[in-house]
N, C-alpha and C positions, 0 to 999 in steps of 0.2 A: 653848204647844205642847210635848209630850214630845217628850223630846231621843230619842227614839227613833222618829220620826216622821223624816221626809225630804221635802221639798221637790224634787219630781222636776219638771223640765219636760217638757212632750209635744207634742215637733214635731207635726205631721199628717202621717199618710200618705197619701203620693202616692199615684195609681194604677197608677205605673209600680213602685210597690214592691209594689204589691197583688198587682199580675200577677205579677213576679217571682216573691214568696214561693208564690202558686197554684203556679206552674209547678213552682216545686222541690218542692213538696209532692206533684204529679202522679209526679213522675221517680222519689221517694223509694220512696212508694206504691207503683208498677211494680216498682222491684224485688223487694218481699217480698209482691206483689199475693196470694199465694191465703195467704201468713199474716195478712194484713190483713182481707181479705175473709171469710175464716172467723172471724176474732176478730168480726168486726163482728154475726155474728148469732150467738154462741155466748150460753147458758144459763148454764153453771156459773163460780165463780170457779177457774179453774183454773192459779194461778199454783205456782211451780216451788221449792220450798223451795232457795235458791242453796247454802246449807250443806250438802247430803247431796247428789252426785253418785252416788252409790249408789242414791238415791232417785228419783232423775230418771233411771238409766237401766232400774229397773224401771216406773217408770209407763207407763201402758196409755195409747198414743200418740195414739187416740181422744178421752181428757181434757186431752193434756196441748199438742200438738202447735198446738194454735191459739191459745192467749194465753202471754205471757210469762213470765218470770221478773225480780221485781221487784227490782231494786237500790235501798235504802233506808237512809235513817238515817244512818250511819257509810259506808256503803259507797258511797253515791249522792254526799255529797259530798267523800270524795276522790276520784271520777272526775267531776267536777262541773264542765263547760264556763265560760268564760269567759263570764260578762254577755254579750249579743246588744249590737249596736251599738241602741240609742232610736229609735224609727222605723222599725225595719224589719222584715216580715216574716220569719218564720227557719224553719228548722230547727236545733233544740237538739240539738248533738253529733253529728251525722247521724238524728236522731230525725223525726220527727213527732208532734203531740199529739192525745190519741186522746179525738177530740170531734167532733161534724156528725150525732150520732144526729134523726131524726125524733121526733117526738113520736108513742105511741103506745099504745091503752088498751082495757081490753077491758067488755064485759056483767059485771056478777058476774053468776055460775053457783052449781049448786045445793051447792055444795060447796068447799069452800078447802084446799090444803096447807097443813100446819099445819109441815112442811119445808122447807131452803134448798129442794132438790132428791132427787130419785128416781131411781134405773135396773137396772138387774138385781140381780135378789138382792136387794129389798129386800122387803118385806113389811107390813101392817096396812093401817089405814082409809086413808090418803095414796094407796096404790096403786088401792085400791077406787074412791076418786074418780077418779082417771084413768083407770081403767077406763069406769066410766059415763060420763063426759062423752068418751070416746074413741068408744063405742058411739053416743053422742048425734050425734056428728060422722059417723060413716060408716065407720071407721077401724078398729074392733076390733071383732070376731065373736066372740071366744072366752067363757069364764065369767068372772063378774065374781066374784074367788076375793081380791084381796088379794095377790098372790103375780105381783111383776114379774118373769113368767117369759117363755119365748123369743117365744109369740104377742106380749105385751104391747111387747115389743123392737123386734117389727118390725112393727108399728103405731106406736108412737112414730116408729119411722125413716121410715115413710111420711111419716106427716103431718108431720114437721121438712120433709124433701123437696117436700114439695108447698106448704108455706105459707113455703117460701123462707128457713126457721131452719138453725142450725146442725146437719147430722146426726151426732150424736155415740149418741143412745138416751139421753140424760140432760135430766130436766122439771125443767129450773128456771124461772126468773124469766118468762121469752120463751117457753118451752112453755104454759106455766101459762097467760099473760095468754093467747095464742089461742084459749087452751079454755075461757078465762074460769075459770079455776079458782085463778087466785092470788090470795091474800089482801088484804083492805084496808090496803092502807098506810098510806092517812088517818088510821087510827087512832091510830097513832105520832107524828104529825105536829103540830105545837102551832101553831094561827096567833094570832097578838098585833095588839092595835086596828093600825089604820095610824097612824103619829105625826102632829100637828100638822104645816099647812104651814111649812116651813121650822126645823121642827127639828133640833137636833145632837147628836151625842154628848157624851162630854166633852173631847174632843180638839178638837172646833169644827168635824168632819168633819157634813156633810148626811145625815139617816138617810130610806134608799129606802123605798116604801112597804112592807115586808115587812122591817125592824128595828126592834128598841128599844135603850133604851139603860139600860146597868145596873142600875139598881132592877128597872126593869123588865121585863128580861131570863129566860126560862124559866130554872130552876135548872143550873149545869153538871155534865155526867153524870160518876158515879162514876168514879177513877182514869183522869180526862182529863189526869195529867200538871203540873206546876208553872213557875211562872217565866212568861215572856211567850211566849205562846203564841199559836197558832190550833187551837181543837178544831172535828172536823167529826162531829159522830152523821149516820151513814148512816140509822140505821130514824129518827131525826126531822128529815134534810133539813135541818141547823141547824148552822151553823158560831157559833161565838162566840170574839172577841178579847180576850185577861186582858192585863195587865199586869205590866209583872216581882214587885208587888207586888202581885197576884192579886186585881186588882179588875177584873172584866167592862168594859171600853169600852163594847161592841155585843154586841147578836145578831142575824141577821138568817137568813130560808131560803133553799135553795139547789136547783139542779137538780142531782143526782149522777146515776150511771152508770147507768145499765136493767142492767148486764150483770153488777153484783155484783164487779167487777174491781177495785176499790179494795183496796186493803193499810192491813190495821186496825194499829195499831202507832205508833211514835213517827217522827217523819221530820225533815229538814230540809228549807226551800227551796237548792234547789241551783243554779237558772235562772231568767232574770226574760228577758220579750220585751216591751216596748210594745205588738206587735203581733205574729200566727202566725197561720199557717195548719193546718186541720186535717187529718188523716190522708188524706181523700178528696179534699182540692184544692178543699172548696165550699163550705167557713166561716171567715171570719177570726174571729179569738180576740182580741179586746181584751183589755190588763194578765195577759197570760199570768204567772202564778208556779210555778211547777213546784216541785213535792216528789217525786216519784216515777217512778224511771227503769225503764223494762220495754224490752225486747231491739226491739219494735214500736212503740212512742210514749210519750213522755211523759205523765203524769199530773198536774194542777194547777188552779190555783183561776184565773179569767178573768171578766169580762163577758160579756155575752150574747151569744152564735156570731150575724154578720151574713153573709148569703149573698153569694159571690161575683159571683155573675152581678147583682143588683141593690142588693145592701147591707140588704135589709130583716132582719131578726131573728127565729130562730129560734122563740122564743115571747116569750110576754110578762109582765109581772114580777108576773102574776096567778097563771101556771102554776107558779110557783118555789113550795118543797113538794113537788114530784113527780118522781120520778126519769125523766132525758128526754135526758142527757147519754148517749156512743162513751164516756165516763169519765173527765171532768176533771167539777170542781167548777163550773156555771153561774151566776152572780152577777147580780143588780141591777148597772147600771152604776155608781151611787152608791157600792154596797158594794165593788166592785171597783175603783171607787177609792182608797177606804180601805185596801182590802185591799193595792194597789199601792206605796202610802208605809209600811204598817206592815210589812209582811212580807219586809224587806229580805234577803238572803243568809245562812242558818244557822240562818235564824227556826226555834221546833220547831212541830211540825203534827202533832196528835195525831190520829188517827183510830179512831172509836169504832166 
């Protein structure tokens, strides 16, 4: 066993901690309810550069006012909470972890962004599609010109309003999919044979049906960082564990954020919970690890979100691959075991 490995025990939790950690999660939630609630259905990444307060207090409140400003890296763990007591439900620092998104997908449409995102003032083929498939929907009258000018603004603004998205005037990720106009993610996305029963890595950890292990491991992505790590590629839904001697353990896929809210960059784990609840009070978070502190909830790699009210699970370790996650990283139970002994406090967590 690498002496970098740990031997964690994992009491069970009660149901009396269940309810508890719900409840604080409910209370949390209330107080920052309409910054939580507009993060929840916003488009854009629209986090807050913490270095230029000059910058943040010209930003246009529209982009900036519903998701946070990410404390990362150097900064997240010297303000970095105390380990959670094993067993219990928590809230991280007075935080919440921002995860309990529904799974959700659309038709492709006759046309794909080839952009994060779009909104006034922008112009070409990207707009033209939003145009037609706006027209397509009921929602925009004007000319289909290429040119997201004030009609196109307030057509967009309708339709965020009416299909319950964030109204900002800005088509990203969440705009797109209603109009069926966002791109194939699939394509990015690598799936690897399932391993043999009862296969392991080389550490003697069990690999989930969606990892391999070393050899056979997709290749890891350019300037994901050195020494013992965890890299996470957003566009291919694929976390992988190196070694301080940069030899791949695993890889396996993952559910990330619908909302684009991740912080690409170098991080540390700063937070570990056995168990958490998430931002809306209606998912526990098995093997919480956290790397990513925002002003509204934590950010971090976990097991698969079980619903409060019955315990059942969010999806299943078929859907992993697909981005389906409020913004922490969704895991195989297998893998987020591993992930729980390997990613002890200070771990680096590259994200691509």
């Amino acid at each position: 066993m690498n002496e970098s490995i740990h031997n964690l025990t994992r009491p069970a939790v009660t149901q009396r901690h269940t309810r508890q950690g719900a409840v604080v999660a409910i209370l949390v939630a209330s107080v920052a309810c309409g910054g939580l609630l507009a993060f929840a259905k916003s488009d854009d990444k629209k986090t807050i550069d913490t270095k230029s307060a000059s910058a943040v207090a010209a930003a246009d409140l529209n982009e900036t006012a519903a998701l946070p400003a990410g404390a990362t890296g150097a900064v997240a763990a010297a303000a970095a909470p105390a380990v959670a007591a094993v067993g219990t439900p928590t809230v991280a620092d007075g935080l919440t972890d921002l995860d309990g998104g529904n799974p959700t997908s659309a038709a492709a449409g006759t046309c794909q962004l080839k952009e994060q995102s779009i909104r006034a003032g922008t112009s070409g083929a990207d707009v033209s599609c939003l145009q037609n498939a706006m027209k397509a929907a009921g929602y925009y009258k004007g000319a289909v010109n290429g040119s997201f000018d004030q009609a196109t603004d307030v057509a967009v603004r309708a339709m965020q309003k009416d299909r319950g998205l964030f109204v900002d005037g800005v088509v990203g990720r969440e705009s797109a999919i209603s109009l069926s106009i966002w791109r194939d993610e699939q394509t990015s996305v690598i799936h690897t044979p399932k391993p043999a029963p009862g296969a392991k890595d080389s550490l003697g950890y069990p690999l989930s049906a969606v990892a391999t292990a070393t050899a056979d491991a997709p290749p890891l992505p350019a300037n994901s960082g050195t020494g013992k790590r965890l890299v996470y590629d957003r566009a291919g839904q694929r976390v992988w564990a190196v070694s301080k001697d940069e030899v791949v353990i695993r890889s396996w896929l993952v559910s990330g954020s619908k909302y684009n809210n991740e912080v690409p960059g170098k991080h540390v784990v700063y937070s570990r919970s056995e168990t958490s609840t998430a931002w809306n009070g209606q998912a526990i978070l098995p093997h919480m690890v956290r790397y990513t502190k925002t002003k509204i909830g934590a950010i971090g790699f976990h097991g698969i979100p079980r619903h409060v009210a019955d315990g059942s699970k969010y999806e299943t370790d078929d859907q992993l691959g697909t981005r389906l996650s409020g913004g922490c990283t969704r895991q195989a139970d297998l893998d987020a075991n591993f992930v729980w002994d390997f990613a002890q406090l200070g771990t680096t967590v590259m994200v691509i």
